[in-house]
N, C-alpha and C positions, 0 to 999 in steps of 0.2 A: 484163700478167699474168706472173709470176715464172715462172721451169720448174718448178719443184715445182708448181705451182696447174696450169697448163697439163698438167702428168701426172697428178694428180690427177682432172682435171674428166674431160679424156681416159679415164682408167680407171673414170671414173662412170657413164661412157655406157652403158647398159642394155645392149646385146649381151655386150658387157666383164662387165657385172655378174652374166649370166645364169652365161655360163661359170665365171668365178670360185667364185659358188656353189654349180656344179653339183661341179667339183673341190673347191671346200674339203670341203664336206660330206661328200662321200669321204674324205680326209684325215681329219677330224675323227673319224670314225665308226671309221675303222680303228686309228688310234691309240687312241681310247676302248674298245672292243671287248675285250681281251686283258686290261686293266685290270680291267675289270666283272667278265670271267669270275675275275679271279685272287681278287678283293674278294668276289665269291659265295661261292665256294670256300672260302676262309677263315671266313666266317659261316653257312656253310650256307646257302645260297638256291638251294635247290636244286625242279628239279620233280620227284617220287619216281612212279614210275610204281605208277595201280592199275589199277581195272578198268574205268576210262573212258578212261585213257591211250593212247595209239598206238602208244608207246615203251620200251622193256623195260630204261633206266636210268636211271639221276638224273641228270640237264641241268642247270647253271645257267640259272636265271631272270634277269631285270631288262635283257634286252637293249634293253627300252625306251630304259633312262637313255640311252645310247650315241645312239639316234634323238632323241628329246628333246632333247637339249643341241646337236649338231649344229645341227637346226634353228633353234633359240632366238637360239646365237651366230651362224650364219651370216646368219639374219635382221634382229637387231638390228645387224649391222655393215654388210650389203649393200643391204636397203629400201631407199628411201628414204621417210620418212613427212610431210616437210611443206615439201620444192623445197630446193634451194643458191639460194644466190646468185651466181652463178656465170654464171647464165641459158642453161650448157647442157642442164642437165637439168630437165625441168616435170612430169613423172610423180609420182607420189606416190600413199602408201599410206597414209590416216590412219587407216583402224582396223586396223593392226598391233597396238598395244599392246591392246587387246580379245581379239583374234583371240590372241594370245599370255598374255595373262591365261586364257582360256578353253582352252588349250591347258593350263597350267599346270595347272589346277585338276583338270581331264581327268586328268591324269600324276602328281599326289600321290595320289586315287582308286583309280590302276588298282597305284600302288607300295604302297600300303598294300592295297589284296587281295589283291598275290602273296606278304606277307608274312605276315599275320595271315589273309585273308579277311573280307572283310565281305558283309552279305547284297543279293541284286538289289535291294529296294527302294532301299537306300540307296544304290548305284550309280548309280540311277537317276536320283533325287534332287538327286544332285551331275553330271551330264549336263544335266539339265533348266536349275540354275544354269548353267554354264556356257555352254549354247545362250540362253540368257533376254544373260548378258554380249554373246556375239556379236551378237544380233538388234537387242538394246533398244538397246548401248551402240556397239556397232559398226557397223549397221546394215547390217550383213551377212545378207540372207535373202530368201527369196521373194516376189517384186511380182507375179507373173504366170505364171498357167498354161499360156500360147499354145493356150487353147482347147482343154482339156482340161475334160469335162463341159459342155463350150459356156461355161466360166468364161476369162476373162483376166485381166484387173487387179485385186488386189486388195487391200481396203481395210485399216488396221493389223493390226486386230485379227484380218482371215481370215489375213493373213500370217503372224501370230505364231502362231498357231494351228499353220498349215500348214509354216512353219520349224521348229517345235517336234517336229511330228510327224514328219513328213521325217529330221530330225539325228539325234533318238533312234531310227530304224529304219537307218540305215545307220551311226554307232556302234556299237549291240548286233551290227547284219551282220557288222562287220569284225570284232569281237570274235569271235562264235563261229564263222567256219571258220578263226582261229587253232587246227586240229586237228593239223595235217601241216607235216612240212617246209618252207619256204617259199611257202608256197601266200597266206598273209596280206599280206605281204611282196612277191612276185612280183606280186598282185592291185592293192595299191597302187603299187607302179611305173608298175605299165599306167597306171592312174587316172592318176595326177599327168604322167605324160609327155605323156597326150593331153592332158591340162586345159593342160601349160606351151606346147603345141605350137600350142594356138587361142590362147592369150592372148598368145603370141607371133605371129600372124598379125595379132590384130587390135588391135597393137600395148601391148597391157596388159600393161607390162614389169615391173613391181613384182609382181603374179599368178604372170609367167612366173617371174620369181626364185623364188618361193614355195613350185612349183611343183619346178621342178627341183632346189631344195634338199631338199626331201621327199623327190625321185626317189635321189641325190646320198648321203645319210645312208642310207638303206636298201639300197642296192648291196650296201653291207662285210657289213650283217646277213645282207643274205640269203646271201652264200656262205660265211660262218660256220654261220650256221643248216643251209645245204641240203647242204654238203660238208663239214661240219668234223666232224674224228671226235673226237681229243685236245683240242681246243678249240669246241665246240657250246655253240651258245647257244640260248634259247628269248626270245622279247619278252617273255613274259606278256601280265596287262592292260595293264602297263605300257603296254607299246607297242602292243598291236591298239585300245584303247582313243582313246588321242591319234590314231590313225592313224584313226580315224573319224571322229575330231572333223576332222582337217583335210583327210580324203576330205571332210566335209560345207561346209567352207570354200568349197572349190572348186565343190563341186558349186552353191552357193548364186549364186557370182559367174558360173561358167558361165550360170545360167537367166538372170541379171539381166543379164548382156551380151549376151544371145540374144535378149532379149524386142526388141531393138533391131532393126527391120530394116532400117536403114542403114549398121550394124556389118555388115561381111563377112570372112569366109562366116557366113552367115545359115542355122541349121539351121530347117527348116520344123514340124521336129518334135522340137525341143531336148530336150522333158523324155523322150524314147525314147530320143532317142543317150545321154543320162546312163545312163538307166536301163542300157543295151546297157553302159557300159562296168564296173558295179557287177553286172552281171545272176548272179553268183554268188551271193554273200553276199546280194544282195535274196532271191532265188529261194529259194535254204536256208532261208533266216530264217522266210521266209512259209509254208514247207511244212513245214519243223519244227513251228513254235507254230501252226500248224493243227492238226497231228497230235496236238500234247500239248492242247490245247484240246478239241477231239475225243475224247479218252481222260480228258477234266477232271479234268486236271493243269495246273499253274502251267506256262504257256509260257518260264519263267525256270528251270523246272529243267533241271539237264542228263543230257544220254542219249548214247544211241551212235547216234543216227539220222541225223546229217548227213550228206551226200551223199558228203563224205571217207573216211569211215566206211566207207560200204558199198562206196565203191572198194577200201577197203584190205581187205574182208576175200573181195573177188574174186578177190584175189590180186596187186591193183597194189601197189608200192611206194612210200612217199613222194614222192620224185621224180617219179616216171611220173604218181600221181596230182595231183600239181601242175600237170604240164604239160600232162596231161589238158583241165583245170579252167581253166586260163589260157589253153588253144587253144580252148577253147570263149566265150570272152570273148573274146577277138581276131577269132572270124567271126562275134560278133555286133556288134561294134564297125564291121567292115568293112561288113556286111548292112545297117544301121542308117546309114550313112554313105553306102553308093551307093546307098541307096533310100529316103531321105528324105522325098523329093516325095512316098512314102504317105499321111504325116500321123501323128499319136501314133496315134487308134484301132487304126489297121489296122498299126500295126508292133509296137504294146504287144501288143497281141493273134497274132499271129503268133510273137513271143518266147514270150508265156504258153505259146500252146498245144504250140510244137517244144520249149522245154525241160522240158515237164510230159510231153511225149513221152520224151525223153530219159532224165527220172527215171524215168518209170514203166517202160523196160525196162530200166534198172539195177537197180531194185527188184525185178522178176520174175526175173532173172537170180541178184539176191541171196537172195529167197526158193526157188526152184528149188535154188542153194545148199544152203541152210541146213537143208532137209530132207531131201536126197542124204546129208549129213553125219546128222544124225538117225539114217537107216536106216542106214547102217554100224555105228554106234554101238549102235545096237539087237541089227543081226545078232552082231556083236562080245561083246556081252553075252549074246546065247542060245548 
């Protein structure tokens, strides 16, 4: 074998590959970054602050494109989807091009609501396509509940069912507590670094790429996003949108490589550690459209009740209430992880009931608020 081939193969070799793509996608994202902003700016794409906003100026939008493209190139040059010949490397990745078709479809969706707006159903619509590509064409999705409802394996049709449902609730998740400063952003780092960190243990290196590529392209956004004054960007749908389609990727290949318990480490209670490391955006999501449910209103319309929200108007900061939000993921990630051997029942339920603790004295705190303010207002007026 020639020294080109020999460095080549050599630089194929999946550690090599991880890295590379965790760097380029950094590159890639920051170079792109400053362009977007300059291309918004000139066209107006802008997000105007009203009275559901968090932020008191017009942001360029579309810092999706930036994450999107990243990903797209870094993955079609790093995967690999069907072996060399080479016979050093045998890992592979064949529903890449599904998985990236569905990503695609996700990302013209969420670019045409941040410019026009289109309405939830039809958002919806085009996710359910999308999830239908991954599952049907890619076969990308849930086989097994590890004993959740006393259900395990199951058969096509529970699975598409249960892919379906699953994708479009941690999609729409990621989507709305894009509220605040890098809080969307920072939430999927976490996600993708744990997911590259087991798929790198249990040597699924084509994932691991995926993975930290994910990680890799949203680095630049997020310190544009969370420190940038003169140059601030926003993702939009753009990007919370894709970012949930390939939170759900992982999260898909996570359970199907956990259902294994020959694969180690072997979580005893896979679908709780997921849940632990989404338990944000799950949690919001389910107490939000409870709430508007409850008040029968459409669960798709938007308000000012997400959890973001009532941090910021306690007086946290974007930041602060980021860090907030993403430290409270981090100790259920870790809770969730040395105590496993519980089982899903008793850790799902443990989460429900301390973070429904959580909300509910932020919520007391926040109404206690909000009538303190009231009576001033009143006294003020007599």
């Amino acid at each position: 074998m020639g020294s080109f081939e020999s460095f080549y193969f050599h630089l194929f070799q999946p550690e090599y590959r991880i890295a590379t793509a965790f760097i380029l996608a950094i590159v890639l994202n920051l170079y792109a970054i400053p362009i977007i902003i300059r291309i918004a700016r000139q066209n107006h794409f802008f997000d105007v602050p009203n009275q559901r906003t968090s932020h008191d100026t017009s942001v360029p939008t579309m810092g999706g494109l930036g994450i999107y493209f990243s990903i797209i190139l870094v993955s079609l040059v790093l995967i690999n989807t069907c072996g060399l010949n080479g016979g050093q490397v045998s890992s592979s990745l064949t529903s890449l091009p599904p998985i990236l078709a569905g990503l695609t479809l996700i990302f013209f969706v969420g670019m045409k609501d941040d410019i026009i707006n289109i309405g939830a159903w039809k958002k919806l619509l085009a996710e359910i396509i999308a999830l239908i590509i991954l599952i049907v064409i890619g076969d990308v999705k849930i086989n097994n509940l590890q004993g959740i409802f006393g259900i395990n394996e199951l058969n096509y049709i529970e699975s598409l069912i249960m892919s379906l449902f699953v994708g479009i609730v941690i999609i729409n998740a990621m989507n709305l507590i894009d509220g605040v400063d890098g809080l969307a952003s920072s939430i999927a780092i976490l996600g993708s670094s744990v997911f590259g960190i087991y798929f790198l243990e249990i040597h699924e290196w084509e994932y691991a790429i995926f993975s930290f590529t994910i990680t890799g392209a949203l680095i630049p956004f997020f310190i544009y996003n969370s420190f940038g004054k003169v140059n601030k960007i926003f993702m939009g749908d753009t990007g919370s949108l894709l970012l949930g389609f390939a939170m759900t990727v992982l999260v898909f290949r996570f359970n199907e490589m956990n259902s294994m318990p020959s694969i180690k480490p072997y979580f005893v209670a896979g679908p709780a550690f997921a849940i632990a490391i989404l338990i944000v955006p799950l949690f919001d999501t389910l107490r939000v459209f409870s709430i508007r449910i409850y008040r029968g209103i459409s669960p798709f319309k938007a308000d000012h009740r997400h959890i973001h929200h009532v941090l910021l108007d306690l007086g946290f900061n974007h930041i602060q209430t980021t860090v907030v939000l993403f430290s409270i993921s981090l100790v259920y990630i870790a809770f969730t992880y040395a105590f496993n051997y519980l089982g899903n029942y008793l850790l799902v339920l443990i989460m429900l009931a301390s973070v429904s603790l959580l909300a509910g004295i932020a919520m007391k705190i926040h109404y206690r608020k909000l009538r303190l303010n009231l009576k001033v207002e009143e006294d003020k007026a007599v």
